[in-house]
N, CA, C and O atoms as CSV, one atom per row, in Angstrom:
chain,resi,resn,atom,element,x,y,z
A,1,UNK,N,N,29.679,144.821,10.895
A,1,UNK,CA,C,29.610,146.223,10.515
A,1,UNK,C,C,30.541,147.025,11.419
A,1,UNK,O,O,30.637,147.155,12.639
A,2,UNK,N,N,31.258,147.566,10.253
A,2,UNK,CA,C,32.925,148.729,11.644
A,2,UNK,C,C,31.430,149.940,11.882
A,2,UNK,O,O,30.522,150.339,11.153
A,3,UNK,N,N,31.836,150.167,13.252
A,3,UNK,CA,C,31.295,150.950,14.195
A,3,UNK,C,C,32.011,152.358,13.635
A,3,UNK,O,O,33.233,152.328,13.492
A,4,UNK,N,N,31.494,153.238,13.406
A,4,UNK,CA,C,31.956,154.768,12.861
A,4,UNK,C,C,31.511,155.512,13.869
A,4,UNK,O,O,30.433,155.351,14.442
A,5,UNK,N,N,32.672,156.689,14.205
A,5,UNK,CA,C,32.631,157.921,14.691
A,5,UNK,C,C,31.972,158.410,14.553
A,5,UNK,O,O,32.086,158.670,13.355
A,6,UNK,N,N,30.689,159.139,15.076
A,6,UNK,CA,C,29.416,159.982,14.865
A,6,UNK,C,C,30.240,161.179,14.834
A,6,UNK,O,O,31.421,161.242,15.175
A,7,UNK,N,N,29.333,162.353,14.288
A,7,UNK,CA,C,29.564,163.339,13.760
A,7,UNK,C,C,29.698,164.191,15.618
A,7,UNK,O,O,30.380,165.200,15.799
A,8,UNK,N,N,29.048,163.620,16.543
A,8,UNK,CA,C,29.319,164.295,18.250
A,8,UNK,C,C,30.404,163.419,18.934
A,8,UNK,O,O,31.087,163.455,19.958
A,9,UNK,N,N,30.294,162.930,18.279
A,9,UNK,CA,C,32.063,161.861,18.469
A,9,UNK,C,C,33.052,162.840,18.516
A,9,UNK,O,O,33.663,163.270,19.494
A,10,UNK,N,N,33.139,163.156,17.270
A,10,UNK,CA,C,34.173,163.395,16.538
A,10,UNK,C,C,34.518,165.144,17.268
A,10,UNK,O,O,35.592,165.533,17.727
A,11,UNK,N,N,32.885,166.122,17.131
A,11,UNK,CA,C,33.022,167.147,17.947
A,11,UNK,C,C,33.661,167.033,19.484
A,11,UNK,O,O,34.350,167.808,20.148
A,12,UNK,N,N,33.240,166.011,19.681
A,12,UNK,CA,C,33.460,166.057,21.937
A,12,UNK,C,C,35.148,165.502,21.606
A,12,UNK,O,O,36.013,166.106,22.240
A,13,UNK,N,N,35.392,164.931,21.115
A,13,UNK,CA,C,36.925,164.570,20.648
A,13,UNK,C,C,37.752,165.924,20.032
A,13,UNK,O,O,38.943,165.753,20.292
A,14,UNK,N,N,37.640,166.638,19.630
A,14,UNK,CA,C,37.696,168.157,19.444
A,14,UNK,C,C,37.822,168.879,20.185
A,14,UNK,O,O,38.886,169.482,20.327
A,15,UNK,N,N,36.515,169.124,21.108
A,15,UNK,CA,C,36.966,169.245,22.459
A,15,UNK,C,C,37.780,168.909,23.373
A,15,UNK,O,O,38.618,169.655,23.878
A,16,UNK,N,N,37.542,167.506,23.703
A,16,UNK,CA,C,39.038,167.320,24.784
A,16,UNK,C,C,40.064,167.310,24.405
A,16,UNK,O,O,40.863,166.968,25.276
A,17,UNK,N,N,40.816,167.690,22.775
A,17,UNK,CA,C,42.399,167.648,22.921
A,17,UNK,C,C,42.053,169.166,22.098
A,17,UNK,O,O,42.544,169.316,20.979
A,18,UNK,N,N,41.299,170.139,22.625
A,18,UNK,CA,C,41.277,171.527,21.690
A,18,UNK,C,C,42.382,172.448,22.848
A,18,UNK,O,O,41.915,172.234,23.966
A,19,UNK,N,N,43.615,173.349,22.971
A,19,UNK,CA,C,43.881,174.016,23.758
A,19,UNK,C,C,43.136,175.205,24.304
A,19,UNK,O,O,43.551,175.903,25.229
A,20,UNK,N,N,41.424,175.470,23.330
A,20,UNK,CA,C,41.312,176.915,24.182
A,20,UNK,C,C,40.169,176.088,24.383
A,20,UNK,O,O,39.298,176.517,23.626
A,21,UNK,N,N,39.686,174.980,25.120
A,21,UNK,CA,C,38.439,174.846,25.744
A,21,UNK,C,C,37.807,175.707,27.149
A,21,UNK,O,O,36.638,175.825,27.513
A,22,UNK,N,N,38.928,176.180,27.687
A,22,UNK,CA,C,38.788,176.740,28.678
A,22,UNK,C,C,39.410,178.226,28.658
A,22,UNK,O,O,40.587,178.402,28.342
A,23,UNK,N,N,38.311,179.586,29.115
A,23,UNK,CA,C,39.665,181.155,29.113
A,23,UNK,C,C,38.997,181.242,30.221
A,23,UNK,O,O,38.088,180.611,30.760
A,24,UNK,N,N,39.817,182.415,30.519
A,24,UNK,CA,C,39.158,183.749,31.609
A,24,UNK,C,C,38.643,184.923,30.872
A,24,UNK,O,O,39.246,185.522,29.981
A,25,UNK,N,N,37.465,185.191,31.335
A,25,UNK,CA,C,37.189,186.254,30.879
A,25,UNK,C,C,36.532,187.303,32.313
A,25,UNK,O,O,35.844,186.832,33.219
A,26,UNK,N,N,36.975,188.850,32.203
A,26,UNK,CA,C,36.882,189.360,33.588
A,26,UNK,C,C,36.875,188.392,35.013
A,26,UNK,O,O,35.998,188.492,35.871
A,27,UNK,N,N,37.878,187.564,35.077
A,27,UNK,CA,C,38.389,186.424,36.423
A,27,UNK,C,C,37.680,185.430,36.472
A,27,UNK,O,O,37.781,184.512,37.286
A,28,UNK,N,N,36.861,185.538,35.555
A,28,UNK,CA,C,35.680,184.206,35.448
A,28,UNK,C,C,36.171,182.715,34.374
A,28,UNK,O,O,36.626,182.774,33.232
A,29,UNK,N,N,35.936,181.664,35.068
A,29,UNK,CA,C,36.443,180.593,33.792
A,29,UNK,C,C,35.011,180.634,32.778
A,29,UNK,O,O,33.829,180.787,33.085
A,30,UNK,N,N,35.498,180.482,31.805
A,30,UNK,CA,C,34.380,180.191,30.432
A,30,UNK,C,C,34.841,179.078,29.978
A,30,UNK,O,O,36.050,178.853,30.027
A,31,UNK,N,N,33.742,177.965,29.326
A,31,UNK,CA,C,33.831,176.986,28.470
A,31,UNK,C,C,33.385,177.018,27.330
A,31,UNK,O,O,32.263,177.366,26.964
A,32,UNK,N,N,34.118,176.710,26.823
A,32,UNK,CA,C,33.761,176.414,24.815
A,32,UNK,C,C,32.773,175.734,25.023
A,32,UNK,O,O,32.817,175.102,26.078
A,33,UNK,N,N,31.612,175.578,24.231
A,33,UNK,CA,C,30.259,174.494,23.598
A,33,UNK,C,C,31.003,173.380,22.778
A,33,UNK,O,O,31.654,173.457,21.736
A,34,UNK,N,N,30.774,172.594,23.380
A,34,UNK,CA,C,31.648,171.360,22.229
A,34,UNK,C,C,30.641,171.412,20.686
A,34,UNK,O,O,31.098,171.115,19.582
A,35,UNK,N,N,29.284,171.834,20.933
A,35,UNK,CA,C,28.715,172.074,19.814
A,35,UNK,C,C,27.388,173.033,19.936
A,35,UNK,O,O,26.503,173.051,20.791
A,36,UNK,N,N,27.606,173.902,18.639
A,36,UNK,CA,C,26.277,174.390,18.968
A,36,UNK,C,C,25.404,174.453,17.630
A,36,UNK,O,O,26.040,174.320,16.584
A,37,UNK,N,N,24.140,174.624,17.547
A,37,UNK,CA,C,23.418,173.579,16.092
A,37,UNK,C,C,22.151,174.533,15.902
A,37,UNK,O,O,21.546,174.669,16.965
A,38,UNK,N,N,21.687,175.108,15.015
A,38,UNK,CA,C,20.256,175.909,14.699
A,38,UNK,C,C,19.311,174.706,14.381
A,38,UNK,O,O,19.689,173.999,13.447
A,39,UNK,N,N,18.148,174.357,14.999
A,39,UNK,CA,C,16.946,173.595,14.877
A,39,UNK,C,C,15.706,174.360,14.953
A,39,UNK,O,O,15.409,175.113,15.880
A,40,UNK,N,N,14.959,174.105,13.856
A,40,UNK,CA,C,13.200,174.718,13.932
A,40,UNK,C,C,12.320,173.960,14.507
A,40,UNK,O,O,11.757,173.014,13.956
A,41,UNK,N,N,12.161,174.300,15.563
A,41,UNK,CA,C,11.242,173.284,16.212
A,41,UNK,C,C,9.607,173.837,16.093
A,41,UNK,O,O,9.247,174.702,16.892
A,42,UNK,N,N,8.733,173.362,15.175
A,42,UNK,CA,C,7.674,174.011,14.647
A,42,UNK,C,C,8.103,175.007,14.157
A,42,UNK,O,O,9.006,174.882,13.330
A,43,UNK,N,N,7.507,176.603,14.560
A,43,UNK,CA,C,7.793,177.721,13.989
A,43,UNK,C,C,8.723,178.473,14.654
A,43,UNK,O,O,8.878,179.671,14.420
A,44,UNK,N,N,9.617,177.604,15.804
A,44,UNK,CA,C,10.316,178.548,16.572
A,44,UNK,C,C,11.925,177.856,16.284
A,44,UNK,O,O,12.283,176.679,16.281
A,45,UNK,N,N,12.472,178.760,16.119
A,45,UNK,CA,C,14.292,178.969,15.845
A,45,UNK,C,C,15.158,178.756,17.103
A,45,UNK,O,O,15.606,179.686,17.773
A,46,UNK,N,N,15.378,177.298,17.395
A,46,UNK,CA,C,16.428,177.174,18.536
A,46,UNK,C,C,17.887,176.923,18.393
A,46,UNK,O,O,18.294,176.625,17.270
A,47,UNK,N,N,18.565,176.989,19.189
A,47,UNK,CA,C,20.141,176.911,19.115
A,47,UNK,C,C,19.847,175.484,20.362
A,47,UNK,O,O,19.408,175.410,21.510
A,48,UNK,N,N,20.287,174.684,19.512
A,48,UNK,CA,C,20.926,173.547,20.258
A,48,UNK,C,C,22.395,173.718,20.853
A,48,UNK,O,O,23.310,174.169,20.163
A,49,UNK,N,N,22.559,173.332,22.165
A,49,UNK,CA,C,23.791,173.865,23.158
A,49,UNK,C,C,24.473,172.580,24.192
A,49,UNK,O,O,24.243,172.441,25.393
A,50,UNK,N,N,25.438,171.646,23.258
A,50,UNK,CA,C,25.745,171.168,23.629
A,50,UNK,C,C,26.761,171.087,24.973
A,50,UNK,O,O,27.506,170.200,24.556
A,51,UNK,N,N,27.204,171.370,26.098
A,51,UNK,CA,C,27.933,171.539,27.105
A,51,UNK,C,C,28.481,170.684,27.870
A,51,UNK,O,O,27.706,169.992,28.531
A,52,UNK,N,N,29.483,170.528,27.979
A,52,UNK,CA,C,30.412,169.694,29.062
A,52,UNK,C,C,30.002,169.616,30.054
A,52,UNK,O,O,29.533,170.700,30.400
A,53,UNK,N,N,29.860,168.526,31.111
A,53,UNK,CA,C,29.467,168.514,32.206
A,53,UNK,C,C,30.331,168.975,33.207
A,53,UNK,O,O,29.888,169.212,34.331
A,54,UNK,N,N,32.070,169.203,32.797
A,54,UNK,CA,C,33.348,169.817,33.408
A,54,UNK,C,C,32.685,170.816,33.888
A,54,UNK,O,O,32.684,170.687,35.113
A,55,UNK,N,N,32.056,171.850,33.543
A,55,UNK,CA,C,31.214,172.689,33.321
A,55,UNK,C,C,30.244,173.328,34.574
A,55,UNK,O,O,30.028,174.491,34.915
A,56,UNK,N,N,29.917,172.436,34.929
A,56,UNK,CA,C,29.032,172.355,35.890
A,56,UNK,C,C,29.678,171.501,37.469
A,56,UNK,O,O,29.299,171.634,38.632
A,57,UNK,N,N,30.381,170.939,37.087
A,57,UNK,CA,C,30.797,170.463,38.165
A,57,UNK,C,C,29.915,168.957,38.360
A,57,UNK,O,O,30.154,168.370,39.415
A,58,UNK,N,N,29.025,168.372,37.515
A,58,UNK,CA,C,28.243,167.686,37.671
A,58,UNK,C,C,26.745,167.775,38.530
A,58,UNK,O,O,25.864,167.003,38.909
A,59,UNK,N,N,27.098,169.392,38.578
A,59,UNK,CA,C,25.704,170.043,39.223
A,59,UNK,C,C,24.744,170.635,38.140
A,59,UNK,O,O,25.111,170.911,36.998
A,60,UNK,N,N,23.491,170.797,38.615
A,60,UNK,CA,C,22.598,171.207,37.753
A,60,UNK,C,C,22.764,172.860,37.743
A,60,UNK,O,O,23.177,173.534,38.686
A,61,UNK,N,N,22.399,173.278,36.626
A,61,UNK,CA,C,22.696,174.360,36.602
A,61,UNK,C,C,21.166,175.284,35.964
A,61,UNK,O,O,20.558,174.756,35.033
A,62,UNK,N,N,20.744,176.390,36.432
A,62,UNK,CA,C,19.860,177.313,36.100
A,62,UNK,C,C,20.175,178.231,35.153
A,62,UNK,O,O,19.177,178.562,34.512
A,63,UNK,N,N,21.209,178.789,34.804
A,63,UNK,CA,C,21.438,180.029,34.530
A,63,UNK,C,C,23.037,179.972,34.245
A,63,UNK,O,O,23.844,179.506,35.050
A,64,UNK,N,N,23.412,180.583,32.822
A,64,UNK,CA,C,24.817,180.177,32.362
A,64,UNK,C,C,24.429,181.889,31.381
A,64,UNK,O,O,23.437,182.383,30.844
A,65,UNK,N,N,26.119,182.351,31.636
A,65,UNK,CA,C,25.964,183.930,30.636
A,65,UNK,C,C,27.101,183.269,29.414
A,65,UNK,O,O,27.695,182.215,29.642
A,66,UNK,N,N,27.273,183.947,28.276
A,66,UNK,CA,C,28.156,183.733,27.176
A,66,UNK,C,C,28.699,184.793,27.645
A,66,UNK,O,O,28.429,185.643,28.493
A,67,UNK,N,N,30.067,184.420,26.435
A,67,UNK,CA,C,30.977,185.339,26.317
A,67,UNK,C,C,30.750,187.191,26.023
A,67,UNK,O,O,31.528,188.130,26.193
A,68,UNK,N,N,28.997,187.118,25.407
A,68,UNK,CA,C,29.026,188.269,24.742
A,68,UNK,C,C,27.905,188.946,25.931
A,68,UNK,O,O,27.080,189.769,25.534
A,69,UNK,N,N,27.939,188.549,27.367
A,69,UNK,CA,C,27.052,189.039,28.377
A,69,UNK,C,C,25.475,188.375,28.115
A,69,UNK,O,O,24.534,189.033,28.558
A,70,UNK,N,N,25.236,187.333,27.540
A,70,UNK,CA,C,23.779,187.042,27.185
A,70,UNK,C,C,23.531,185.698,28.596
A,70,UNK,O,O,23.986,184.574,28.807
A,71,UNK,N,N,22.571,186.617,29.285
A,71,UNK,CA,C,22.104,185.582,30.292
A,71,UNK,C,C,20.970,184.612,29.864
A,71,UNK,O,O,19.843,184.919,29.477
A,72,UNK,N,N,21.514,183.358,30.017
A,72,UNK,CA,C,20.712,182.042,29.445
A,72,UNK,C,C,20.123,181.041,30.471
A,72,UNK,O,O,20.827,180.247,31.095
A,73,UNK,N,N,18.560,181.156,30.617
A,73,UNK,CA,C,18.526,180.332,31.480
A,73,UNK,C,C,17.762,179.261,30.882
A,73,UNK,O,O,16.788,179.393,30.140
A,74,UNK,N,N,18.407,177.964,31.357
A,74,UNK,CA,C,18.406,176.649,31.234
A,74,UNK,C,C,17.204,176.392,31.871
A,74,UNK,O,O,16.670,176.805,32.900
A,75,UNK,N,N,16.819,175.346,30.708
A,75,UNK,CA,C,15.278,174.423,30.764
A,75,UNK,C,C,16.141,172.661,31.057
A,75,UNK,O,O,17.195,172.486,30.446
A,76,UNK,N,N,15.760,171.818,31.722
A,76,UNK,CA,C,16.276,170.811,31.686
A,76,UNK,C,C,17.214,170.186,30.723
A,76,UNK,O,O,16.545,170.146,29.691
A,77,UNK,N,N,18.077,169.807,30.528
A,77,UNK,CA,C,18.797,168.875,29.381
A,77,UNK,C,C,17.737,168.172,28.973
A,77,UNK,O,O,16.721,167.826,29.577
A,78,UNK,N,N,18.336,167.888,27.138
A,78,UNK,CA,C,17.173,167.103,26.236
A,78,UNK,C,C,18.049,165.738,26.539
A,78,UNK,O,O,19.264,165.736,26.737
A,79,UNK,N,N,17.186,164.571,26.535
A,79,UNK,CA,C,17.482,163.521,26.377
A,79,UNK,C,C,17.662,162.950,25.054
A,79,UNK,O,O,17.307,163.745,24.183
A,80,UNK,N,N,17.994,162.097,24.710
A,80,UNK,CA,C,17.964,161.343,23.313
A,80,UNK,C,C,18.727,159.683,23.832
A,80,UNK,O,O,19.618,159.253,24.564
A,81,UNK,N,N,17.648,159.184,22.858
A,81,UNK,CA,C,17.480,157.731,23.166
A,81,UNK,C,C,18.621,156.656,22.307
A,81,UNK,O,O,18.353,156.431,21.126
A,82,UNK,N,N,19.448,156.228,22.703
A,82,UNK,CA,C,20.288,155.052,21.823
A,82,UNK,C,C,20.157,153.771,21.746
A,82,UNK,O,O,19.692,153.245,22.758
A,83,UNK,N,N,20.473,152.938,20.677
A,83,UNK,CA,C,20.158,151.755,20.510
A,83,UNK,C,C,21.559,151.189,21.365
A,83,UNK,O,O,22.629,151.773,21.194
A,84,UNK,N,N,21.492,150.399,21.984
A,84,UNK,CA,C,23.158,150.069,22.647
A,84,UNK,C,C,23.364,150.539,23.510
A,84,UNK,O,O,22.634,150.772,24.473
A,85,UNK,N,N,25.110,150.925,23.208
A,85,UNK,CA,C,25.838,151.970,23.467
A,85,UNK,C,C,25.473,153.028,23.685
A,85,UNK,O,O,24.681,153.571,22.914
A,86,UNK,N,N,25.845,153.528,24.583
A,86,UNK,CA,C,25.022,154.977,25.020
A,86,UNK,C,C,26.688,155.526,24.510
A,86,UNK,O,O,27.694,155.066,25.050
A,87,UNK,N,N,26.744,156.577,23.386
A,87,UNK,CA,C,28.532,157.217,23.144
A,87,UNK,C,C,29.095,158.202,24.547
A,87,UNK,O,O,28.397,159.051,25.102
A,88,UNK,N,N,30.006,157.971,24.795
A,88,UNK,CA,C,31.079,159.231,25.579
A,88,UNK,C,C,30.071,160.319,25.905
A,88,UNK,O,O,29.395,160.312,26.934
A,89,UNK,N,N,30.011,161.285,24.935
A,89,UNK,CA,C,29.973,162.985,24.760
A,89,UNK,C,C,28.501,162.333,25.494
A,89,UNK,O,O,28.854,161.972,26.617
A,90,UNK,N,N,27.033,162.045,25.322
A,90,UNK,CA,C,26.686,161.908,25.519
A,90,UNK,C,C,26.427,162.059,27.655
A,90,UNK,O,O,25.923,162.818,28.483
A,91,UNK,N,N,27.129,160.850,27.583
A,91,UNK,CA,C,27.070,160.668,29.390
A,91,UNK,C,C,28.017,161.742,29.796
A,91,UNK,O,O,28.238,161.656,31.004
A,92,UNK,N,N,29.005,163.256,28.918
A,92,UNK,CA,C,29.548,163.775,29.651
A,92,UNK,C,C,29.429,165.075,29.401
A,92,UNK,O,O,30.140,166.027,29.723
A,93,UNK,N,N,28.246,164.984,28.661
A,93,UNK,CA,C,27.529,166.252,28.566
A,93,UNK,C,C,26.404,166.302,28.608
A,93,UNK,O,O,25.862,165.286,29.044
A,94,UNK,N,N,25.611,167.320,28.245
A,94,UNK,CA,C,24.520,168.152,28.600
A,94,UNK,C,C,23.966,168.795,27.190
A,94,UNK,O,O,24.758,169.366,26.440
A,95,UNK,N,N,22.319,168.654,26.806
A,95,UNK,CA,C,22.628,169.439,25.565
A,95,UNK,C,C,21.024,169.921,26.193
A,95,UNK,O,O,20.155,169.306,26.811
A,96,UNK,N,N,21.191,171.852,25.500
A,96,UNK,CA,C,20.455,172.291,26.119
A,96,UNK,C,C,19.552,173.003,24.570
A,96,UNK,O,O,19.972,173.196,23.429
A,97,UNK,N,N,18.139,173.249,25.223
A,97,UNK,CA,C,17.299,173.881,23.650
A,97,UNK,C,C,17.049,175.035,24.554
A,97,UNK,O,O,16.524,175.113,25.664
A,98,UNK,N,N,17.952,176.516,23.190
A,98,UNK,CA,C,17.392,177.236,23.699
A,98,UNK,C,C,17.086,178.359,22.363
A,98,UNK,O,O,17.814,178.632,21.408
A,99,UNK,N,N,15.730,178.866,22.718
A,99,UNK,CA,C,15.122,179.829,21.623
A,99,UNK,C,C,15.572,181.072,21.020
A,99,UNK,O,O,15.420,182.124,21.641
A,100,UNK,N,N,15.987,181.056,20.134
A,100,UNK,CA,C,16.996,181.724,19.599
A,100,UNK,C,C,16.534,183.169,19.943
A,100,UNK,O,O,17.296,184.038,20.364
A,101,UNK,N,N,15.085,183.346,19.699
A,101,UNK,CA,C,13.935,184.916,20.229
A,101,UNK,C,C,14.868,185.158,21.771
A,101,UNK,O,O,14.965,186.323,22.156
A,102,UNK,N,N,15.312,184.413,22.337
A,102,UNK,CA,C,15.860,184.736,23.482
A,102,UNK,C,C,16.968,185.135,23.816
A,102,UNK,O,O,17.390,185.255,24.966
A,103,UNK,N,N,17.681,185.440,22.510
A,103,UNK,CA,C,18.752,185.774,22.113
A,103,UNK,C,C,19.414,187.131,21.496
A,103,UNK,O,O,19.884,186.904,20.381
A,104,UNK,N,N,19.592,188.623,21.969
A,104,UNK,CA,C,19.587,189.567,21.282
A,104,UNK,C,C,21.271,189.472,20.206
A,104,UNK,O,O,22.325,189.912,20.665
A,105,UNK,N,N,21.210,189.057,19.294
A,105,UNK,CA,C,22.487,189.114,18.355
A,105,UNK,C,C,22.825,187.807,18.115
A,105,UNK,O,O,22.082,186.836,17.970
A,106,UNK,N,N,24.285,187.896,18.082
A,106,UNK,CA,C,25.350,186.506,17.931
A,106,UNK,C,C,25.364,185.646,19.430
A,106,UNK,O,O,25.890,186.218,20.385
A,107,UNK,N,N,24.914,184.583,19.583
A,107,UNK,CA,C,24.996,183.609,20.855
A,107,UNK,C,C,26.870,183.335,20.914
A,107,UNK,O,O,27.390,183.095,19.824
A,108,UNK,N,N,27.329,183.356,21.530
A,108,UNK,CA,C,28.645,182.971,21.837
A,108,UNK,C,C,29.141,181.305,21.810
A,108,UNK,O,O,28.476,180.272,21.735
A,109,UNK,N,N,30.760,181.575,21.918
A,109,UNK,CA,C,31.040,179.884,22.014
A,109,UNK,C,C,31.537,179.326,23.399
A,109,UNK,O,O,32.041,178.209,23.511
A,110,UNK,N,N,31.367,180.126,24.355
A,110,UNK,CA,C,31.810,180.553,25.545
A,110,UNK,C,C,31.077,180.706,26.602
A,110,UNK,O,O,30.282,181.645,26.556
A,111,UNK,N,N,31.110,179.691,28.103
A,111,UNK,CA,C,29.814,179.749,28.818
A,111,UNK,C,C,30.328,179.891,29.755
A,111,UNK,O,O,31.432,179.369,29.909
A,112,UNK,N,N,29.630,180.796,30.958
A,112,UNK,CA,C,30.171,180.228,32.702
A,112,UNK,C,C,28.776,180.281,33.168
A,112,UNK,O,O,27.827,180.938,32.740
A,113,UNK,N,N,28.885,179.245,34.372
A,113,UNK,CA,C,27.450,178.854,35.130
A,113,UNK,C,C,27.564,180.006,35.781
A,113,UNK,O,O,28.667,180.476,36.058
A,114,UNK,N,N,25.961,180.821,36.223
A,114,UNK,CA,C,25.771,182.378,36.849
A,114,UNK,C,C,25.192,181.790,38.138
A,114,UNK,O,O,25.745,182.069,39.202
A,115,UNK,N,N,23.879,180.821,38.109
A,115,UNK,CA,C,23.894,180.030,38.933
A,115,UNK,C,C,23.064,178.376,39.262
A,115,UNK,O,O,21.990,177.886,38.912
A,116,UNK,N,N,23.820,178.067,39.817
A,116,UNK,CA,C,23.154,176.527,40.361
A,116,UNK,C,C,21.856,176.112,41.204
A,116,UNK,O,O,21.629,174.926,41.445
């Protein structure tokens, strides 16, 4: 059986050859979300927030603002379990659940860590 590109394959591959993964915004670096995903988890509306670990520096991080000033603070990374192969994007990112109620408007595509 040929082994196929998952659909976060194909996104985190997007990412690393995209030219605006990275801006400045007011002297600050921001990172693009290699993905970001609406999930109902019971009755509550989350934005799944996939993130580069470039990102972080390979540090844990508390607290990350978007592009549009929305301060987000981070609950542990979700895990998810693979048969095998554990893919790339996976071990070089981070995917975070966060409640959309926590969100006043449009969530951005654009992150900088506020703090560690």
């Amino acid at each position: 059986m040929k082994n196929e590109e998952s659909f976060m394959d194909r996104k985190y591959n997007e990412y690393l050859n995209s030219s605006d993964r990275i801006k400045m915004i007011n002297g600050m670096v921001y990172y693009r979300a290699v993905n970001i995903d609406v999930l109902t988890i019971g009755n509550e509306k989350c934005y799944e927030i996939c993130l580069s670990w470039e990102m972080f520096g390979r540090k844990p991080a508390r607290c990350v603002k978007d592009e549009y000033g929305h301060m987000i603070n981070l609950s542990p990374p979700a895990f998810y379990s693979f048969r095998g192969h554990i893919p790339r994007w996976y071990r070089e990112c981070a995917v975070f659940l966060i409640k959309r109620s926590e969100i006043k408007g449009t969530i951005g595509k654009f992150f900088t860590v506020i703090e560690q």
